[in-house]
N, C-alpha and C positions, 0 to 999 in steps of 0.2 A: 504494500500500500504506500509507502513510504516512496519506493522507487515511483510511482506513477504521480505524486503528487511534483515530485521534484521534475521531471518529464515536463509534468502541463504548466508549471514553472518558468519552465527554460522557453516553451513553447509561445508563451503568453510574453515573455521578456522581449521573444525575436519579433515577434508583430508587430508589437508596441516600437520596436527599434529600428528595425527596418526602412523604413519611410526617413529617417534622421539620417542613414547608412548610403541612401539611396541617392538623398539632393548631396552629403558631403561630398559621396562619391566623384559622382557627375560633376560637381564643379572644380574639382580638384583635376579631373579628367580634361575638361574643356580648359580649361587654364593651362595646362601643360600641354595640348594640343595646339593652342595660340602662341604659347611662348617657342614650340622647336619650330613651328611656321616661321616667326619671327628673326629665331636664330641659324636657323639651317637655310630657311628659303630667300628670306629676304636680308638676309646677309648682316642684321646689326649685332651689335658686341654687348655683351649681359651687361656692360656698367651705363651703355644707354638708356636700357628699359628700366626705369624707377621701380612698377609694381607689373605684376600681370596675376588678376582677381576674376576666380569665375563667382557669379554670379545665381542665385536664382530667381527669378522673375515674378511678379503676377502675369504680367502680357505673355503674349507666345511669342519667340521661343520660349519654353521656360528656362532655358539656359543659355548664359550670354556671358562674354567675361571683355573685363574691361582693365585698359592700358593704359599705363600714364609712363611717358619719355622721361628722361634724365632732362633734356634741355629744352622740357616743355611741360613744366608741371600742373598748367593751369588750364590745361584739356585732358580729357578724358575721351580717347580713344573705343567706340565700342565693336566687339568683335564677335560673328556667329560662325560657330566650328562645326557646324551641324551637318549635312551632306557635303554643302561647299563651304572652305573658311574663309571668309570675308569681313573689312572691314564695313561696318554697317551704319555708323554714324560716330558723330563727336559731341563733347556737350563740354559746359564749364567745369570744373574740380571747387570743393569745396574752398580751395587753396585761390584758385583765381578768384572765386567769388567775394574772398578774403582783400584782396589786391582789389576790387573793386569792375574789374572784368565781366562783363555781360554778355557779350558776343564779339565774337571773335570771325573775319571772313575767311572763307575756305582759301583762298588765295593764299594770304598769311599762316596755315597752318602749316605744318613742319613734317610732319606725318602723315597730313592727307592724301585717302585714295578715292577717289570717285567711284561710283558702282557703274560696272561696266553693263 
């Protein structure tokens, strides 16, 4: 009796856990799929990239991760790894919004890729 309560135990533990196991997973997943993009593909050097953070979302994709340069800390790069990896839009950093920064033109970004 003993062993079966410990069983539906363990059982009840993984359900309940699962679901936490699942979005950690995935964005740790997506995040290191954008970063060897980054580093293999597109040729930049680890002390450029500041951060590279997946994401989970309300909107779809639910997962999305997001970049921020070493000599551009005041965007935020967003990126979708999901069949194809693309960069998908840019937006302020809490950091620029700090510096007083509200928008910023595509022209002037440093990092910008357009969707092709």
């Amino acid at each position: 009796m003993r062993k079966l309560q410990i069983a539906l135990m363990i059982c009840a533990l993984a359900l309940v856990l699962s679901p936490f196991v699942y979005v950690q997973a995935n964005k740790f997943i997506y995040a290191s799929k954008v970063r060897h993009f980054l580093l293999d593909e597109q040729g930049y050097k680890p002390e450029e990239i500041k951060s590279v953070t997946g994401v989970w979302g309300i909107k779809l994709p639910p997962f999305f991760v997001v970049v921020v340069f070493a000599d551009e800390p005041e965007v935020e790069y967003i990126y979708f790894a999901h069949n194809k990896l693309m960069q998908f839009e840019h937006r302020i950093s809490d950091e620029g919004k700090k510096r007083g920064i509200t928008e910023i033109s595509p022209s002037k970004l440093k990092h910008y890729v357009p969707i092709e």
